[in-house]
PDB file with one MODEL, atoms N, CA, C and O in Angstrom:
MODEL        1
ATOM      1  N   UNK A   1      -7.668  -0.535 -15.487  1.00  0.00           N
ATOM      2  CA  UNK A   1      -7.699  -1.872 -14.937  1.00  0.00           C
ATOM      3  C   UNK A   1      -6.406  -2.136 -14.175  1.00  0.00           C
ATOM      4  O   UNK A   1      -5.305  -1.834 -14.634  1.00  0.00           O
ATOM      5  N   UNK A   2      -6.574  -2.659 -13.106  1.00  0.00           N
ATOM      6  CA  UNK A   2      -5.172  -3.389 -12.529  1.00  0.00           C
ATOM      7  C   UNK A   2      -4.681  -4.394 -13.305  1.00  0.00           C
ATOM      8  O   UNK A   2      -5.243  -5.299 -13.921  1.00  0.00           O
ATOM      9  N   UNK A   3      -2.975  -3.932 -13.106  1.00  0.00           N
ATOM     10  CA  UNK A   3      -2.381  -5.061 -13.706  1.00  0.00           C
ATOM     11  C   UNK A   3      -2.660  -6.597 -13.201  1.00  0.00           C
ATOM     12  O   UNK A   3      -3.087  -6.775 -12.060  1.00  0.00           O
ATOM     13  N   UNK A   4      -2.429  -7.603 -14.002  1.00  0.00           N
ATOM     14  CA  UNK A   4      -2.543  -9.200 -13.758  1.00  0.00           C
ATOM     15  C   UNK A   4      -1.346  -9.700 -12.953  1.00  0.00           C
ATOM     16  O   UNK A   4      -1.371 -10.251 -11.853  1.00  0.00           O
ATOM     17  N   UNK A   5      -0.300  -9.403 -13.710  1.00  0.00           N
ATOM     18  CA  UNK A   5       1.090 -10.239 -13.216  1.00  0.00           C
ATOM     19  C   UNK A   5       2.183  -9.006 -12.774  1.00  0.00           C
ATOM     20  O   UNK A   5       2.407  -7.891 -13.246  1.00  0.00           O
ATOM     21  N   UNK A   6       2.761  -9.785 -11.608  1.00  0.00           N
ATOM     22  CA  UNK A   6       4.050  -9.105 -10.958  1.00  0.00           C
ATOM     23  C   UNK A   6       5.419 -10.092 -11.784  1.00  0.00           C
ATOM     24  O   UNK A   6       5.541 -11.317 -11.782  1.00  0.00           O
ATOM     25  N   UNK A   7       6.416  -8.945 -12.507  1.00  0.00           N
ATOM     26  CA  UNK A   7       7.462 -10.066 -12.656  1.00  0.00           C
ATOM     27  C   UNK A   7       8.776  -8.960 -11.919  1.00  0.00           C
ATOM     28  O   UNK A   7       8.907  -7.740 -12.023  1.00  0.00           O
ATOM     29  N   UNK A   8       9.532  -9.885 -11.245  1.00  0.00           N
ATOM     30  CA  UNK A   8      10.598  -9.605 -10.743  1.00  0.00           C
ATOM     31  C   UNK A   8      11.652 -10.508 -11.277  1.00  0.00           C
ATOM     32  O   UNK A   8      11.764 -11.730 -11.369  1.00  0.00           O
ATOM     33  N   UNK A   9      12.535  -9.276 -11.664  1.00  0.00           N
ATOM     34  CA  UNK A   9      14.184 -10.005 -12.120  1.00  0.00           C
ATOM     35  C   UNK A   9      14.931  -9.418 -11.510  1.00  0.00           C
ATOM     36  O   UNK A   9      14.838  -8.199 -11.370  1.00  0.00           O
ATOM     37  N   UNK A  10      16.455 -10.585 -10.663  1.00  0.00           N
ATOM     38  CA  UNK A  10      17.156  -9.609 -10.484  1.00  0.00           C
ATOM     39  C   UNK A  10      18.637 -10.678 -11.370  1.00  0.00           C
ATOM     40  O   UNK A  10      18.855 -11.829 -11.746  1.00  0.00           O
ATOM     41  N   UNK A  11      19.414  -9.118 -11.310  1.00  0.00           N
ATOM     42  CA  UNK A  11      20.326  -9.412 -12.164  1.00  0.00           C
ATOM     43  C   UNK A  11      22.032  -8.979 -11.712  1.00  0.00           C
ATOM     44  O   UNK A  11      22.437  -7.830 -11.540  1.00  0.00           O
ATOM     45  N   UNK A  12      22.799 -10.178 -11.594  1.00  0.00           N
ATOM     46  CA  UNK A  12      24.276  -9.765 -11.291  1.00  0.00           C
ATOM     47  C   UNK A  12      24.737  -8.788 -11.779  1.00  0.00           C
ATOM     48  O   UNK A  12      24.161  -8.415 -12.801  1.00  0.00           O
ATOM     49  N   UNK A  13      25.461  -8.283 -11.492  1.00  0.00           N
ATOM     50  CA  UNK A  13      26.535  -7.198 -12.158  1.00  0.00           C
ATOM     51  C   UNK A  13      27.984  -8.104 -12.706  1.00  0.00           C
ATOM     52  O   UNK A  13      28.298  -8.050 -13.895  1.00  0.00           O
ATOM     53  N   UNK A  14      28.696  -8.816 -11.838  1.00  0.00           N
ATOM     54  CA  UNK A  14      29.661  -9.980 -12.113  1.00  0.00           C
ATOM     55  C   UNK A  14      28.804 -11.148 -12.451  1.00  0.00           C
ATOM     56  O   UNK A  14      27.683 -11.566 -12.163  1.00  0.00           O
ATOM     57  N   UNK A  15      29.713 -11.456 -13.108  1.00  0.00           N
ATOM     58  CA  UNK A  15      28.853 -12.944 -13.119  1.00  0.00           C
ATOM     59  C   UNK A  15      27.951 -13.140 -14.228  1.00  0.00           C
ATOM     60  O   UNK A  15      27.605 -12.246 -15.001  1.00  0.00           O
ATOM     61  N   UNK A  16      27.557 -14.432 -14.278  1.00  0.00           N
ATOM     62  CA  UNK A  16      26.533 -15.066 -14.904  1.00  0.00           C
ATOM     63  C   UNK A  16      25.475 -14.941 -13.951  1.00  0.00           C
ATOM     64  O   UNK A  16      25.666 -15.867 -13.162  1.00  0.00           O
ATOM     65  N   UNK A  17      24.604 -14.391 -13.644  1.00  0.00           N
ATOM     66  CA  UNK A  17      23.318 -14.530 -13.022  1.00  0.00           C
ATOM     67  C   UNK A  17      22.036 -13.591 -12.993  1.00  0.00           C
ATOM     68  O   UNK A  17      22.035 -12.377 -12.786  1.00  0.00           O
ATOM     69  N   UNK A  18      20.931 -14.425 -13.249  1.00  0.00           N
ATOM     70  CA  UNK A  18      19.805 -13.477 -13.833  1.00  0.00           C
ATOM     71  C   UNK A  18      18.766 -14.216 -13.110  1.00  0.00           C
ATOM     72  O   UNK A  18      18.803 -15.369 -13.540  1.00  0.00           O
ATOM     73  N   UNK A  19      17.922 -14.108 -12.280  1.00  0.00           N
ATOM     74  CA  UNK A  19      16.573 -14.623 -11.729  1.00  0.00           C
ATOM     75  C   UNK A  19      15.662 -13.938 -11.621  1.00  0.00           C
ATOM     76  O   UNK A  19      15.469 -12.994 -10.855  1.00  0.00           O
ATOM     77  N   UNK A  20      14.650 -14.651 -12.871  1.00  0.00           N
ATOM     78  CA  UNK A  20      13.220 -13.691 -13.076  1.00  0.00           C
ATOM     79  C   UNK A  20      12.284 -14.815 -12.808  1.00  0.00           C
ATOM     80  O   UNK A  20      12.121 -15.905 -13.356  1.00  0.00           O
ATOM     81  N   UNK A  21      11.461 -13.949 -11.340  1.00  0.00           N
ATOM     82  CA  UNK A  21      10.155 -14.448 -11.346  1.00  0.00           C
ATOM     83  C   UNK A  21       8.624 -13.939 -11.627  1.00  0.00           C
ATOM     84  O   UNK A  21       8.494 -12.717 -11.565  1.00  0.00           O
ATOM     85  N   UNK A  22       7.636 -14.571 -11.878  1.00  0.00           N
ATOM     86  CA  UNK A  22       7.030 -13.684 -12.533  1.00  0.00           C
ATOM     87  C   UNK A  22       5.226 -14.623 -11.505  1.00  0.00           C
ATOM     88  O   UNK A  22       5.115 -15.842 -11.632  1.00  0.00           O
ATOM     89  N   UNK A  23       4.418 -14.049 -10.881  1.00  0.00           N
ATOM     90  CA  UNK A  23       3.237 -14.110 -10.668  1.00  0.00           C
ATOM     91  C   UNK A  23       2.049 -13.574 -10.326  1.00  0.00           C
ATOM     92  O   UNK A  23       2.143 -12.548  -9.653  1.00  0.00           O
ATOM     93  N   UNK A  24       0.968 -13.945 -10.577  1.00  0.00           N
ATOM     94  CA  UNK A  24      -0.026 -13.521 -10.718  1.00  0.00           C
ATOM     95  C   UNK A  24      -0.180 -12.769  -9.298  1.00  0.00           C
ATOM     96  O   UNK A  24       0.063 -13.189  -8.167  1.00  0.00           O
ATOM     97  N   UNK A  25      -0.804 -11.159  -9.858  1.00  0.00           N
ATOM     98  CA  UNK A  25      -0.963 -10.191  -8.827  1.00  0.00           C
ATOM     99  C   UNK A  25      -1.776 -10.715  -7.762  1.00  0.00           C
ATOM    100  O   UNK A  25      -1.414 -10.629  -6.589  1.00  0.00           O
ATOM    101  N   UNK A  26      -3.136 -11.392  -8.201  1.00  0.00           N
ATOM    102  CA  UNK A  26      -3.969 -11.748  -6.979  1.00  0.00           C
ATOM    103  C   UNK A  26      -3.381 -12.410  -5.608  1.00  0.00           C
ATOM    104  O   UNK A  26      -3.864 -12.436  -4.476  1.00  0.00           O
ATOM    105  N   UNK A  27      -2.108 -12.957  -6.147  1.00  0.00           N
ATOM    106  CA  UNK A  27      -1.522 -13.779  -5.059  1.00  0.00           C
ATOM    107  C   UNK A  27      -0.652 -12.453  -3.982  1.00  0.00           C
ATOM    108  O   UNK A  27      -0.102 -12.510  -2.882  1.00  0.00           O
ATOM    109  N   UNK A  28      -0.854 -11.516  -4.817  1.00  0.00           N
ATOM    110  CA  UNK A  28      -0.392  -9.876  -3.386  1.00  0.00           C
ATOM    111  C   UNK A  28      -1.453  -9.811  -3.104  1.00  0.00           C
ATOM    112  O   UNK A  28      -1.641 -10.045  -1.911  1.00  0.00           O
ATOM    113  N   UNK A  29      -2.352  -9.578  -3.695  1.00  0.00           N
ATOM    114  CA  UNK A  29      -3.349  -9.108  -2.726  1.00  0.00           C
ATOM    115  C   UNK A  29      -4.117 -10.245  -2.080  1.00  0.00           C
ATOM    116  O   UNK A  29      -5.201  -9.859  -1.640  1.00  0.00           O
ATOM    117  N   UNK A  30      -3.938 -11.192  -1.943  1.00  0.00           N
ATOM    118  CA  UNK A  30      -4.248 -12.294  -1.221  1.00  0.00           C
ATOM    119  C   UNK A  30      -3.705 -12.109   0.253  1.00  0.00           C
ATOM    120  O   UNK A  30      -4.352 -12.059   1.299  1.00  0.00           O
ATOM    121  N   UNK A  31      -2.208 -12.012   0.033  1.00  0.00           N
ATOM    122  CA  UNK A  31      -1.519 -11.803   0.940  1.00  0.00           C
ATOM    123  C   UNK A  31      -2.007 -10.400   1.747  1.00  0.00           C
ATOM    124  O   UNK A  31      -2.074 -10.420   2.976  1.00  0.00           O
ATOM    125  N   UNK A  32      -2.346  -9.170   0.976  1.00  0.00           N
ATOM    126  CA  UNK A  32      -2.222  -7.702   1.776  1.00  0.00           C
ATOM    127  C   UNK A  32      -3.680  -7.822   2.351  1.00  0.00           C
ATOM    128  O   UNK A  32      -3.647  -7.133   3.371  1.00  0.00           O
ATOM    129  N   UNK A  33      -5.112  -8.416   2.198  1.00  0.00           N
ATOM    130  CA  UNK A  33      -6.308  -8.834   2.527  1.00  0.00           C
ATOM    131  C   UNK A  33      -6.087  -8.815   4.047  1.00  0.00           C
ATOM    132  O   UNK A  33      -6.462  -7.747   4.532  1.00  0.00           O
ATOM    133  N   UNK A  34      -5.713  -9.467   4.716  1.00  0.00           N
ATOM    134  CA  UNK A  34      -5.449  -9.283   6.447  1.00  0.00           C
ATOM    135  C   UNK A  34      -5.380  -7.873   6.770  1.00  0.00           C
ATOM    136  O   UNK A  34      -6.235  -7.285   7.433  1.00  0.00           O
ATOM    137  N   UNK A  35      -4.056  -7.207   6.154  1.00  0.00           N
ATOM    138  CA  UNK A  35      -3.400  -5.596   5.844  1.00  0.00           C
ATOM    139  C   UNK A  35      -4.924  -4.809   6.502  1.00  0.00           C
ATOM    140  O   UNK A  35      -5.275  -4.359   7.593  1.00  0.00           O
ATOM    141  N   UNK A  36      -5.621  -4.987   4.927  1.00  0.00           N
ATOM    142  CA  UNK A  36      -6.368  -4.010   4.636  1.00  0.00           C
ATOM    143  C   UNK A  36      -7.512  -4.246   5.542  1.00  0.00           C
ATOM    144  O   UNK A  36      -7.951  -3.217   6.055  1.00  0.00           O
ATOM    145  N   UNK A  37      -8.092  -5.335   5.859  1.00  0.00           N
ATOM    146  CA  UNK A  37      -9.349  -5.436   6.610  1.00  0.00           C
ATOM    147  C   UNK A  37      -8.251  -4.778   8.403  1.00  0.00           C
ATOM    148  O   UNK A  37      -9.142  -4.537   9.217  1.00  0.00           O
ATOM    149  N   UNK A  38      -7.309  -4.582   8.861  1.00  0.00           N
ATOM    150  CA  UNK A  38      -7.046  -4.579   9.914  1.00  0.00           C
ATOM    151  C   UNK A  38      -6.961  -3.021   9.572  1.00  0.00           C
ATOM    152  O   UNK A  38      -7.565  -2.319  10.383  1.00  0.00           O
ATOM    153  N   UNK A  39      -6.399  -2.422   8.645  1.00  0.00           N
ATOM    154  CA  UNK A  39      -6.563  -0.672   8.564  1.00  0.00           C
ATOM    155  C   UNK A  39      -7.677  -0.250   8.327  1.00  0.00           C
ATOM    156  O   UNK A  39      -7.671   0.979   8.387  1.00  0.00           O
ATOM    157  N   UNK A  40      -8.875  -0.755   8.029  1.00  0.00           N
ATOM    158  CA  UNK A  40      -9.976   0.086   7.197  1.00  0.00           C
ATOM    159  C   UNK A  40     -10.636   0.675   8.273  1.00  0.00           C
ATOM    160  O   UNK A  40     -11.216   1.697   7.904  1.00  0.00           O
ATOM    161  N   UNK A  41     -10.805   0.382   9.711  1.00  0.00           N
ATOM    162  CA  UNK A  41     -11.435   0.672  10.823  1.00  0.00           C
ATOM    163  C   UNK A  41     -10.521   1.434  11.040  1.00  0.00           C
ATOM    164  O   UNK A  41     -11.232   2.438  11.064  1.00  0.00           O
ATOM    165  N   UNK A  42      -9.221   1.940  11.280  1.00  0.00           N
ATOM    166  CA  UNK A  42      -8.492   3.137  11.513  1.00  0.00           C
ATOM    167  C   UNK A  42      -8.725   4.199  10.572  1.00  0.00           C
ATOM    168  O   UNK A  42      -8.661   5.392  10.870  1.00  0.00           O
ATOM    169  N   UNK A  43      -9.036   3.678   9.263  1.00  0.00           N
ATOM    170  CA  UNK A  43      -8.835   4.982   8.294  1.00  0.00           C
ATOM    171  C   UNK A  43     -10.219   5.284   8.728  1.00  0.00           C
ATOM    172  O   UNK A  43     -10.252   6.344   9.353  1.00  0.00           O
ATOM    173  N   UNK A  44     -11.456   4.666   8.597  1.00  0.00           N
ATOM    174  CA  UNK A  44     -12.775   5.480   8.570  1.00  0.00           C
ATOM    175  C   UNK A  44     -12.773   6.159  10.369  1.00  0.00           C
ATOM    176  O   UNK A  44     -13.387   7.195  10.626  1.00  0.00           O
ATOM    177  N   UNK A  45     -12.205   5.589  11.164  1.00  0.00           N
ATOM    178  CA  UNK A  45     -11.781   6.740  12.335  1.00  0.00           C
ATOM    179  C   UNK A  45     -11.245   7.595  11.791  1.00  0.00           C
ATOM    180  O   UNK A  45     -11.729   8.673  12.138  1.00  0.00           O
ATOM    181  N   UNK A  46     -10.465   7.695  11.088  1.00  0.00           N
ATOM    182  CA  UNK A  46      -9.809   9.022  10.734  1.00  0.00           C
ATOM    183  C   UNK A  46     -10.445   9.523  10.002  1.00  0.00           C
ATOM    184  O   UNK A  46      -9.924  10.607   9.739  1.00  0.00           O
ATOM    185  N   UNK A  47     -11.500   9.356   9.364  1.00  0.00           N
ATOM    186  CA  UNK A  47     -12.119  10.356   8.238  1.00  0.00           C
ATOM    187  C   UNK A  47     -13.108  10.532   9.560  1.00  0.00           C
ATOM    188  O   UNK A  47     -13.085  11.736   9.814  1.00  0.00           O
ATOM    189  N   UNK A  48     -13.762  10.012  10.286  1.00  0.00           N
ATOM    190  CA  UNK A  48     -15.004  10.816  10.690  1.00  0.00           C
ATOM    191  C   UNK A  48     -14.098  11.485  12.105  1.00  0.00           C
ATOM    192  O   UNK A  48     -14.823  11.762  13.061  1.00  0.00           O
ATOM    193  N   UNK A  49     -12.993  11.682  12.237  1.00  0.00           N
ATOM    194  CA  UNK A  49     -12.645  13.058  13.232  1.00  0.00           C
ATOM    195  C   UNK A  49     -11.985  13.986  12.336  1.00  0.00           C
ATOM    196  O   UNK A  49     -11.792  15.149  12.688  1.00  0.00           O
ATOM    197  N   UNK A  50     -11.539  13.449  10.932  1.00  0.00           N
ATOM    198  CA  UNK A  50     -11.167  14.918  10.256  1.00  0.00           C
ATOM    199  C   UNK A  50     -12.458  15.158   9.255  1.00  0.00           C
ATOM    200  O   UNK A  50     -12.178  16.065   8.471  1.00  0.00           O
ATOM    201  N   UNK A  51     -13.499  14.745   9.080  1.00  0.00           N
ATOM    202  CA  UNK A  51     -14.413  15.104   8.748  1.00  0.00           C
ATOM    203  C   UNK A  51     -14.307  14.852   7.196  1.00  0.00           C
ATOM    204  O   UNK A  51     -14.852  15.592   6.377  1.00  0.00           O
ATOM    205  N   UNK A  52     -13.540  13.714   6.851  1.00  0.00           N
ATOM    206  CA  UNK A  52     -13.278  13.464   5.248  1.00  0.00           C
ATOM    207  C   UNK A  52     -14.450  12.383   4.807  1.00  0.00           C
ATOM    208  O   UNK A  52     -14.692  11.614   5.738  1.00  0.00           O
ATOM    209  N   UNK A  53     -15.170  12.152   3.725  1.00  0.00           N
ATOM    210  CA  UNK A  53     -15.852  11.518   3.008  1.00  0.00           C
ATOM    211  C   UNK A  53     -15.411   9.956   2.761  1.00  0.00           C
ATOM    212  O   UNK A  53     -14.946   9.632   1.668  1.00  0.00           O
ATOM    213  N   UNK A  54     -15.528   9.271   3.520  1.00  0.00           N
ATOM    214  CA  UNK A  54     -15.056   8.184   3.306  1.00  0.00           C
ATOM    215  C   UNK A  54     -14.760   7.110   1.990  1.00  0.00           C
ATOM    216  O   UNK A  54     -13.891   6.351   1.561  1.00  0.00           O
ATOM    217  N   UNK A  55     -15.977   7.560   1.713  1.00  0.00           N
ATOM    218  CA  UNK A  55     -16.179   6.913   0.002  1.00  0.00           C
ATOM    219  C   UNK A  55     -15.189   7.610  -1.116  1.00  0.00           C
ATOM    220  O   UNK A  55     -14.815   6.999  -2.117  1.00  0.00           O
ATOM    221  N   UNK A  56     -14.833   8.889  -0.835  1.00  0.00           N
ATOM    222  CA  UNK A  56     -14.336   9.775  -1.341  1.00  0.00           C
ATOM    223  C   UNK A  56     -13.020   9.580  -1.376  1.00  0.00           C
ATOM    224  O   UNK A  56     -12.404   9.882  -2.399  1.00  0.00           O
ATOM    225  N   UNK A  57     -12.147   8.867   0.095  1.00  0.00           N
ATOM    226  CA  UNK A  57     -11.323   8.277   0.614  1.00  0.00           C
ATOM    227  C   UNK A  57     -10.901   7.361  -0.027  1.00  0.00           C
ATOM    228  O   UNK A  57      -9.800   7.364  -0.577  1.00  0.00           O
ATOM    229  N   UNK A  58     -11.946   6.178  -0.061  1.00  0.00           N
ATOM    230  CA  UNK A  58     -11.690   5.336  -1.177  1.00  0.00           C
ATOM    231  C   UNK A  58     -11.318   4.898  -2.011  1.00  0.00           C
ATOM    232  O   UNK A  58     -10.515   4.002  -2.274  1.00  0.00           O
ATOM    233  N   UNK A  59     -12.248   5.901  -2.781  1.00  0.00           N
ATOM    234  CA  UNK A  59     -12.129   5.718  -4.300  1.00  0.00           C
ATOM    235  C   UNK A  59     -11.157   6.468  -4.733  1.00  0.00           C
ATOM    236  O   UNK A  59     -10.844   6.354  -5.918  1.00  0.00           O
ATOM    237  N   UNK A  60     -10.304   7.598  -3.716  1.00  0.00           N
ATOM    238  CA  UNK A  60      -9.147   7.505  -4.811  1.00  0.00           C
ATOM    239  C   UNK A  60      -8.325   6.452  -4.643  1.00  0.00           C
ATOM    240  O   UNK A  60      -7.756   5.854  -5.557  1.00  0.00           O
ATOM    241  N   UNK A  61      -8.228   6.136  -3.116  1.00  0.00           N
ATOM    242  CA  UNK A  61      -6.939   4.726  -3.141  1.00  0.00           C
ATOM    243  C   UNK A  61      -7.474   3.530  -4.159  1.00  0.00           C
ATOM    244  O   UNK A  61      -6.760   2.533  -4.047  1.00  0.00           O
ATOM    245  N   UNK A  62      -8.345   3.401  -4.942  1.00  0.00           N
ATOM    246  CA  UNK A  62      -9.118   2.817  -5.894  1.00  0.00           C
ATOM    247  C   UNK A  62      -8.284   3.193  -7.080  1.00  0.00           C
ATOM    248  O   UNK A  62      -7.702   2.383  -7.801  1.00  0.00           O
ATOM    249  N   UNK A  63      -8.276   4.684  -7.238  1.00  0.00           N
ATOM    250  CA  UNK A  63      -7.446   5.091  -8.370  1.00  0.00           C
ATOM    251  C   UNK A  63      -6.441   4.799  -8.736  1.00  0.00           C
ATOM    252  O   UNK A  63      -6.071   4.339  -9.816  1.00  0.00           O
ATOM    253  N   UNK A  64      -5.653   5.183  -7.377  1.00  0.00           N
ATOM    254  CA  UNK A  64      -4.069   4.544  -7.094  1.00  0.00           C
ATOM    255  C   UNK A  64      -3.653   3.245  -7.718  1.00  0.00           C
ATOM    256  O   UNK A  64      -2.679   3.025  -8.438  1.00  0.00           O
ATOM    257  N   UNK A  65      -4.732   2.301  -7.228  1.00  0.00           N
ATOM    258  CA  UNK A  65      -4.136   1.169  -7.462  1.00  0.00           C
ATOM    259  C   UNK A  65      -4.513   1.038  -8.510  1.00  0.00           C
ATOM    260  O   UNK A  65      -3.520   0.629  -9.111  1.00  0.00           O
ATOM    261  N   UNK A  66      -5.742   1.140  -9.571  1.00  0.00           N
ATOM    262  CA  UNK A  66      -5.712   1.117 -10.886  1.00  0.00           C
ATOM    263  C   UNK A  66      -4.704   1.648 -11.967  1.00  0.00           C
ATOM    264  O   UNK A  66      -4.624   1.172 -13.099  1.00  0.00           O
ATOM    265  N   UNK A  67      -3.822   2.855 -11.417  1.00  0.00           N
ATOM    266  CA  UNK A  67      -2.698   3.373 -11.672  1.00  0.00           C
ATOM    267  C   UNK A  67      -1.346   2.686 -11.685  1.00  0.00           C
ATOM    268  O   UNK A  67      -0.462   3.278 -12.305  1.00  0.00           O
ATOM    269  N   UNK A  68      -1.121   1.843 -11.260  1.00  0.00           N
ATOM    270  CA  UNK A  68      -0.384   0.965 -11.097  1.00  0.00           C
ATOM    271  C   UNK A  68       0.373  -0.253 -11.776  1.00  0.00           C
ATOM    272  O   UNK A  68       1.402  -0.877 -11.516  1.00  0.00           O
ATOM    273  N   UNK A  69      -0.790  -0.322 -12.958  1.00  0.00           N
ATOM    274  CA  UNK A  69      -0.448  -1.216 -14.375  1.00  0.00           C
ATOM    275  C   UNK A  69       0.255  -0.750 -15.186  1.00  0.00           C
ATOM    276  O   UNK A  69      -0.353   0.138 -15.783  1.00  0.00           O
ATOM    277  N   UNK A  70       1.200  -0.874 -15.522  1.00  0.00           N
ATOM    278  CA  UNK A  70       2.572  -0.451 -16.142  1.00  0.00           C
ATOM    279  C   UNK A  70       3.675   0.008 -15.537  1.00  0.00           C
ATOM    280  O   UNK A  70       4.674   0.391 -16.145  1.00  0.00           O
ATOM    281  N   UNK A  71       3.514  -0.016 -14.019  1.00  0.00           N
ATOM    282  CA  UNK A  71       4.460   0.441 -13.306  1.00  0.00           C
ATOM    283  C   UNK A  71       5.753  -0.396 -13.423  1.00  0.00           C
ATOM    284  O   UNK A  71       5.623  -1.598 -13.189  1.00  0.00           O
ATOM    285  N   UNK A  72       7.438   0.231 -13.871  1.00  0.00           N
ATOM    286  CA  UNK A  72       8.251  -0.423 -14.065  1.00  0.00           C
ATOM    287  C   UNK A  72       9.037  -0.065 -12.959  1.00  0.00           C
ATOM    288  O   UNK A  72       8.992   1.157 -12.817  1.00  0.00           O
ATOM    289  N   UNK A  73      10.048  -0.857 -11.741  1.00  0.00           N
ATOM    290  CA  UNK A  73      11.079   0.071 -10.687  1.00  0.00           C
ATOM    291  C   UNK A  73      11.907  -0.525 -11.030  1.00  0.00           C
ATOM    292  O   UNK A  73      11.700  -1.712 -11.282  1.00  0.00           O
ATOM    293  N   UNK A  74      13.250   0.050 -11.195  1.00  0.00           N
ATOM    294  CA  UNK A  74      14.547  -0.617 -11.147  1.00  0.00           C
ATOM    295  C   UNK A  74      15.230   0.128  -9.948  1.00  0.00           C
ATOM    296  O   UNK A  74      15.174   1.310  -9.609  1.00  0.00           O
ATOM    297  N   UNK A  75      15.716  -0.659  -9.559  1.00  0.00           N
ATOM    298  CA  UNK A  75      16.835  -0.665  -7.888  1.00  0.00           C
ATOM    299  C   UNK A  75      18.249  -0.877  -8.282  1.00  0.00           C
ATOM    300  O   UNK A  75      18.539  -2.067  -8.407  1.00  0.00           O
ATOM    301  N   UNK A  76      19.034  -0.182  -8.470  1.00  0.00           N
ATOM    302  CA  UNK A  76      20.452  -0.763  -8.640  1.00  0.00           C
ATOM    303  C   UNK A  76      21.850  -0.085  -7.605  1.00  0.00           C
ATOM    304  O   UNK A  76      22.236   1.000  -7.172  1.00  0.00           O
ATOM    305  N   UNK A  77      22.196  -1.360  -7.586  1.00  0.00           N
ATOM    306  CA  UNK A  77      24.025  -1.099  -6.534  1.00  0.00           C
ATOM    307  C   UNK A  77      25.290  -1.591  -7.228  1.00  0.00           C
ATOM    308  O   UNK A  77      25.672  -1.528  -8.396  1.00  0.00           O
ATOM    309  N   UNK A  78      25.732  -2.025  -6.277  1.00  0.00           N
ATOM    310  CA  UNK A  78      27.209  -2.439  -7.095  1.00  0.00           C
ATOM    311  C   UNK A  78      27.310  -4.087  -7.653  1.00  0.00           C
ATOM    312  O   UNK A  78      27.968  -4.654  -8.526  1.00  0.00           O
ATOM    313  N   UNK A  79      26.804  -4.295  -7.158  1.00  0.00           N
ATOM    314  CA  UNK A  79      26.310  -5.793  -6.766  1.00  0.00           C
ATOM    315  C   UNK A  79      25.403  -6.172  -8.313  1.00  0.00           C
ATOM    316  O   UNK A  79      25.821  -6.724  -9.331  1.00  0.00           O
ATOM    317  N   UNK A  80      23.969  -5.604  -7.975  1.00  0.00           N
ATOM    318  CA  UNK A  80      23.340  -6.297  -8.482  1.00  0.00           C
ATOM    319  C   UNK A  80      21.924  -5.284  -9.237  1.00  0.00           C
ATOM    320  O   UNK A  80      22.168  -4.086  -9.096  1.00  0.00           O
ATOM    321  N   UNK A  81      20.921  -5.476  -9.779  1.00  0.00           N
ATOM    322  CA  UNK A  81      20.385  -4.824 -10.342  1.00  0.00           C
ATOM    323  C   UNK A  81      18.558  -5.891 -10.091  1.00  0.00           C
ATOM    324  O   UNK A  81      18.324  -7.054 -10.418  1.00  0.00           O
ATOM    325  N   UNK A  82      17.611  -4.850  -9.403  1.00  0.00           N
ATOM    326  CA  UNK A  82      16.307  -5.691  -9.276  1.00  0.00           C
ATOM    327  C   UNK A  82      15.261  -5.201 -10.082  1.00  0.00           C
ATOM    328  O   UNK A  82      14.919  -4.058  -9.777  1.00  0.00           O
ATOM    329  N   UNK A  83      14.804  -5.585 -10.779  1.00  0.00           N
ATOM    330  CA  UNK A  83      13.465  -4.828 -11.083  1.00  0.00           C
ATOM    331  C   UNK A  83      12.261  -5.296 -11.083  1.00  0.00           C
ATOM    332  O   UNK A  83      12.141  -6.512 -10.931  1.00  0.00           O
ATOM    333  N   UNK A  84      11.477  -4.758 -11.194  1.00  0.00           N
ATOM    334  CA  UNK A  84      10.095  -5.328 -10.425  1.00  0.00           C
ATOM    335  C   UNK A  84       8.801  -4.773 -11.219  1.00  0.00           C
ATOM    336  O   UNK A  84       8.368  -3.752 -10.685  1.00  0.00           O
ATOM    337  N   UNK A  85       8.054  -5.194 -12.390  1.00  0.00           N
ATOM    338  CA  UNK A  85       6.970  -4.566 -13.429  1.00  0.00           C
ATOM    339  C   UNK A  85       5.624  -4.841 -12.636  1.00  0.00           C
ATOM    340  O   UNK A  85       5.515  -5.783 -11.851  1.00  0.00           O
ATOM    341  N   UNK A  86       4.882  -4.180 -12.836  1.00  0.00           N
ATOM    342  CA  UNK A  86       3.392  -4.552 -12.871  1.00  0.00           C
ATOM    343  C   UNK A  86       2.855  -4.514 -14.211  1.00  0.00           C
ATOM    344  O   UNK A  86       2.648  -3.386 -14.658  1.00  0.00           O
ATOM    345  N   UNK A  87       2.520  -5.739 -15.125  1.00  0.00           N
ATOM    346  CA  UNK A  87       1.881  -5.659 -16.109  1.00  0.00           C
ATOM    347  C   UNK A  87       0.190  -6.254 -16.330  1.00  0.00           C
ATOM    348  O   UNK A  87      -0.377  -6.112 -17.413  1.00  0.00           O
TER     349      UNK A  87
ENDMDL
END
């Protein structure tokens, strides 16, 4: 299953400062919906001149993103420290 919620914290290195936000995934893919309806006519061009299965195509980027629930990234510099969960 795809994860529900995106939470992002980022966190000072000096200092007092910590800002964690945290919302509901649908509101990315709300946003990436334009994205994807404007690539899907390039990718199925590209499967029918390399001769790839479109559905096949698909469903792994299907996988991918079902893969994606528990994903933890941390980013860090000198500065500051971001991280970003999919739960």
């Amino acid at each position: 299953m795809i994860g529900g919620t995106v939470t992002i914290t980022v966190r000072k290195k000096l200092g007092l400062g910590i800002y964690h936000f945290g919302f509901p995934l649908w509101t990315v893919w709300l946003l990436l919906l334009p994205l994807a309806i404007l690539t899907l006519p390039l990718l199925l061009l590209i499967c029918l001149v390399r001769l790839i299965d479109p559905c096949r195509v698909i469903s792994i980027f299907w996988g991918m993103l079902r893969a994606l629930k528990g994903t933890e990234v941390e980013v860090d510099d000198r500065r500051r420290l971001v991280a970003i969960g999919i739960h």
